[in-house]
MARGUDREN-182142 format. One record per residue (C-alpha): residue in one letter; z, y, x. Coordinates in pm, whole numbers, plus 50000, padded with zeros to 5 digits. Layout:
BEGIN
AZYX;...
This chain:
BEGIN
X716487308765002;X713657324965152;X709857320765057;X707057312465261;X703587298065277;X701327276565431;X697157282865364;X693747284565505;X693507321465519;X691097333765778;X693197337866123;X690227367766225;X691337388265899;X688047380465751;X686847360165412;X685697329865583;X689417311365440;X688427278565469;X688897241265655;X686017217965720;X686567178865719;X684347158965860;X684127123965750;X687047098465870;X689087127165970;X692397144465829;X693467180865796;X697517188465776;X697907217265535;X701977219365588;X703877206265891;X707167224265795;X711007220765930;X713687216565688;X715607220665504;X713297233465237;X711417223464907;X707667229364810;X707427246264501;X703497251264455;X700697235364582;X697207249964539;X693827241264623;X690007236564574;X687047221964821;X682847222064829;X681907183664847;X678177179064804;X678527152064453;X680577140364215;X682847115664460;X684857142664656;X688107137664416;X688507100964526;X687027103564847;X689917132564941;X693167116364972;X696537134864973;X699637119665203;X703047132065246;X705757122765407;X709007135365411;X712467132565626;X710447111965876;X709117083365608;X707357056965818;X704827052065518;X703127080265296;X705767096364997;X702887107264853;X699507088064847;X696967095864622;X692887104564577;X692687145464533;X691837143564160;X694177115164042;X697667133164223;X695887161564011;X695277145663677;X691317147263705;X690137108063651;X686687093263686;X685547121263970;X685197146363670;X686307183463640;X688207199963343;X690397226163285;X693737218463143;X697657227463149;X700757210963211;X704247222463301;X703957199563609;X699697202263725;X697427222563617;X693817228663661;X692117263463634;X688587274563614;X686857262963866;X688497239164012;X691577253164133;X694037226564179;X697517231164133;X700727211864188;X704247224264073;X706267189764117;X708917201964342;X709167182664686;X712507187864835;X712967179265201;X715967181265426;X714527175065754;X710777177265773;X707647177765545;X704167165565656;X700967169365445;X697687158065518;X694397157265300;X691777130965494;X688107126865411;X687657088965320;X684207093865276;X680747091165408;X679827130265365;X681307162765523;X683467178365312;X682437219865459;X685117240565304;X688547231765172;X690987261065085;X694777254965026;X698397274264994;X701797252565047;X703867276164883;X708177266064977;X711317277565044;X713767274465300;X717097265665231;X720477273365450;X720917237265403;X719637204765232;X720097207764798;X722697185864661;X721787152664559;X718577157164634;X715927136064608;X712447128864769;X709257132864590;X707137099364589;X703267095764368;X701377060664410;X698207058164295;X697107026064120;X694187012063944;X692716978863804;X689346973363764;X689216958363534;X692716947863396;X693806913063441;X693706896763052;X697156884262956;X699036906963227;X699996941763161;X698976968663376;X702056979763621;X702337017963642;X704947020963919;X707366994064067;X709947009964261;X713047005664499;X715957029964445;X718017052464358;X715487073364216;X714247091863864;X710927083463733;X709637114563626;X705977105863472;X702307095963498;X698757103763404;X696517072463385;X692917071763343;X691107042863121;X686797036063144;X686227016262825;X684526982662957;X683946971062588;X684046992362234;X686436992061991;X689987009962023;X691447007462383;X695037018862251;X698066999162096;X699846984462441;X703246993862447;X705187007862742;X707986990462880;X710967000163106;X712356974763340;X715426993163517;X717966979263781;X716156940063739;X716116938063392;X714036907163239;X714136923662900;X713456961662905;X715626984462777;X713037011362693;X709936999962499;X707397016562312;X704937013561961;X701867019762139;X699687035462399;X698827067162242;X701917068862089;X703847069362458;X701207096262555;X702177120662286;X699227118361999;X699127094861743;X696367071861507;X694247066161796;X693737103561911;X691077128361812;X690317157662005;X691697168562381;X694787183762413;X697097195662667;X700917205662651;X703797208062907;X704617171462930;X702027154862718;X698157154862697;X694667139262647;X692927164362860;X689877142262892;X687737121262604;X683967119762682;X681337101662718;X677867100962876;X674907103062641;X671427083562746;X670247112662824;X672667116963132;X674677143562955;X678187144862932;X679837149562591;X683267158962533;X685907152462219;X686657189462219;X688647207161949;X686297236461880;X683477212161805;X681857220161468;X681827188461217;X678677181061298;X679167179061634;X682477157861570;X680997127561329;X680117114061701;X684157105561786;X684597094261423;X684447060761267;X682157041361336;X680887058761659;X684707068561781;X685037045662070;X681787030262289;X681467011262622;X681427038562878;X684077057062727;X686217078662998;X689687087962905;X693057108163074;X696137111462973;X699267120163082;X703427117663044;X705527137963224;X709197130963250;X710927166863384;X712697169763022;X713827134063043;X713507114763326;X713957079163373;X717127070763662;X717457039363823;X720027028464098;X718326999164213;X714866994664128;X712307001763815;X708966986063717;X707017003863465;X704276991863246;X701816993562987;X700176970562789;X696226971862758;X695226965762395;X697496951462125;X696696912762117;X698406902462438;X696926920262714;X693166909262593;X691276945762709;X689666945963009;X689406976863078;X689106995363381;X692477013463452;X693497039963743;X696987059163727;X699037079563975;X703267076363890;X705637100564008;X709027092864102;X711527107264342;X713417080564558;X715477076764848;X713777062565180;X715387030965244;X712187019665455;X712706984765637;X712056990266033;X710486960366295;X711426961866676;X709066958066902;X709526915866891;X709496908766525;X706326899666313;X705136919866027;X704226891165700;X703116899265418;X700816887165160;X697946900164905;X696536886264613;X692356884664574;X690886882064259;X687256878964203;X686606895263866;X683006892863884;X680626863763745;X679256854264078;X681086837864388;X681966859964623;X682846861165018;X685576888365045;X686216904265404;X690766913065381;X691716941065649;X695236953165738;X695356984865890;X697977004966085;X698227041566088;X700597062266356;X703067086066192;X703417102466535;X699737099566680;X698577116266944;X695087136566924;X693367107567070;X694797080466894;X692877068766560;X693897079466244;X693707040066118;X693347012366319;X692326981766235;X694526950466316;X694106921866111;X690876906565889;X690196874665735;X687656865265502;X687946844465139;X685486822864953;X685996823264584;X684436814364254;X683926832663956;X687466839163798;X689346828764094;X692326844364281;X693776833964582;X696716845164854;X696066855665182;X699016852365412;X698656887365683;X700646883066041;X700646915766256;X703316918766554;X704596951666567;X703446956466941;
């Protein structure tokens, strides 16, 4: 193979090494012909406040995918919940001081690989730096495999249903997670177990003894840690005061009767964690759902959950022609207290736009009257002309 790189350096030879965003638009950092696999992906952005991680999102798409392999806010792909910054190591992502983002998931590709980061947000993003570091290949890998990372989130988690990490078509591996948990209520927001669902199983074949437990610590956690494929990089909390606290292991005694009994877990809480797979994955031939449960009494937390899963799948994409009808349904919970009036949108986005064409455009709505509590389906209709 040979090694190359994609990045923002400054065409002129000068410092100025950076990409502006403006809001509603999208960058590509990589637009690279195969065969080839990325091996490293680095970067780090100016965003005036805290909401530049989720209002960033990262696509792929690889082998000409007609949806994103890779969908994700900035700081979730990354491991960094809640908007937040911290420093922390994995064999997999990694995040150095300050803010330097970095990706070593490899992403094989035989064809063609596509990445795009797209401000989602109201506010200019000025300056975002990046390197796509691959190689290129004489010819596709054997066996190979695409990369794929969903992100998720429930907010909060439906009581008596467990929260679904990744559900999956294959052949593919699952090859791990980091979720991020906002305590909604005190008390301990551990115990669910994970459970493996592989090839349509109704009774998993892999199941676990407890949330902490599948994240690699034990008795509830104590302080943050970070290893190659397991880690609580993030425990914290916001004090009246507006300052953040963190669970930190150099924190003098003092300083640690705060995350102790009976203080240990509050409303407010933020948490991240993380599983990576790369020393044993999870294979599937036909399709995987993975999940976990959220407290230990039936799914009775409600707390608010985000996650991104990583897998790496085959594309087995259905296609329309131009005469057939795109249905599909959504389910529309109000979680709130209040009735609500909900607006639904469907929106299409052009793999292979032109520079004039939007990057989403908007082709169905509806709106839904519910109660407090209530869910409801919404049957969406879009002909593919």
């Amino acid at each position: 193979f040979t090694a190359h790189r994609e990045s923002s350096h400054d065409r002129g030879g000068g410092n100025l090494d950076m990409r502006p965003i403006a809001p509603g638009d999208s960058l590509t950092i990589a637009d690279i012909e195969g065969p080839g696999t990325i091996t490293h992906l680095w970067c780090t952005f100016m965003y005036p406040g805290r909401q530049g991680l989720r209002n960033l999102v990262l696509r792929a798409w690889f082998d000409g995918a007609d949806t994103p392999c890779v969908e994700a806010p900035l700081g979730d792909f990354f491991g960094l919940g809640h908007n937040l910054v911290y420093t922390y190591s994995s064999e997999a992502l990694a995040v150095g001081s300050n803010m330097g983002l970095n990706n070593y998931w490899k992403m094989p590709f035989a064809r063609h690989a596509r990445l795009t980061v797209s401000n989602e947000g109201r506010t200019h993003c000025p300056a975002f730096y990046f390197y796509v570091d691959y190689q290129r290949h004489a010819k596709p890998q054997p066996d190979m495999l695409c990369f794929h990372a969903i992100y998720r989130q429930a907010m909060p988690c439906r009581q008596g249903e467990p929260y679904v990490l990744m559900e999956a078509r294959g052949p593919g591996h699952f090859v791990g997670c980091n979720l991020s948990i906002e305590q909604l209520a005190g008390d301990w927001w551990g115990e669910g177990d994970d459970r493996f669902f592989v090839d349509g199983e109704t009774t998993p074949s892999i199941v676990g003894t407890g949330s902490e437990d599948y994240f690699g610590g034990a008795w509830c956690y104590k302080e943050e840690f970070s290893f190659p494929c397991i880690g609580t990089p993030l425990r914290g909390r916001f004090h009246a005061d507006g300052k953040f606290v963190r669970s930190r292991p150099d924190l003098s005694d003092k300083d640690a009767d705060e995350w102790r009994w009976p203080s240990a877990w509050q409303k407010g809480d933020l948490w991240n964690v993380y599983r990576h797979h790369s020393q044993d994955p999870v294979p599937f031939r036909k399709s995987l759902r993975v999940e976990i449960e959220h407290g230990y009494r039936n799914n009775e937390r409600e707390d608010a959950y985000s996650s991104v899963a990583y897998s790496d799948l085959q594309i087995s994409t259905p296609r329309l022609t131009q005469t057939q009808t795109l249905a599909a349904t959504v389910r529309v919970t109000n979680t709130g207290n209040r009735p609500v009036r909900e607006t639904v949108q469907a929106y299409v986005r052009d793999v292979n736009t032109s520079a004039t064409w939007a990057d989403r455009e908007l082709k169905f709505f509806t709106t839904v009257e519910l109660a407090a509590g209530q869910d409801a389906v919404v049957d969406i209709s879009i002909d593919a002309s």
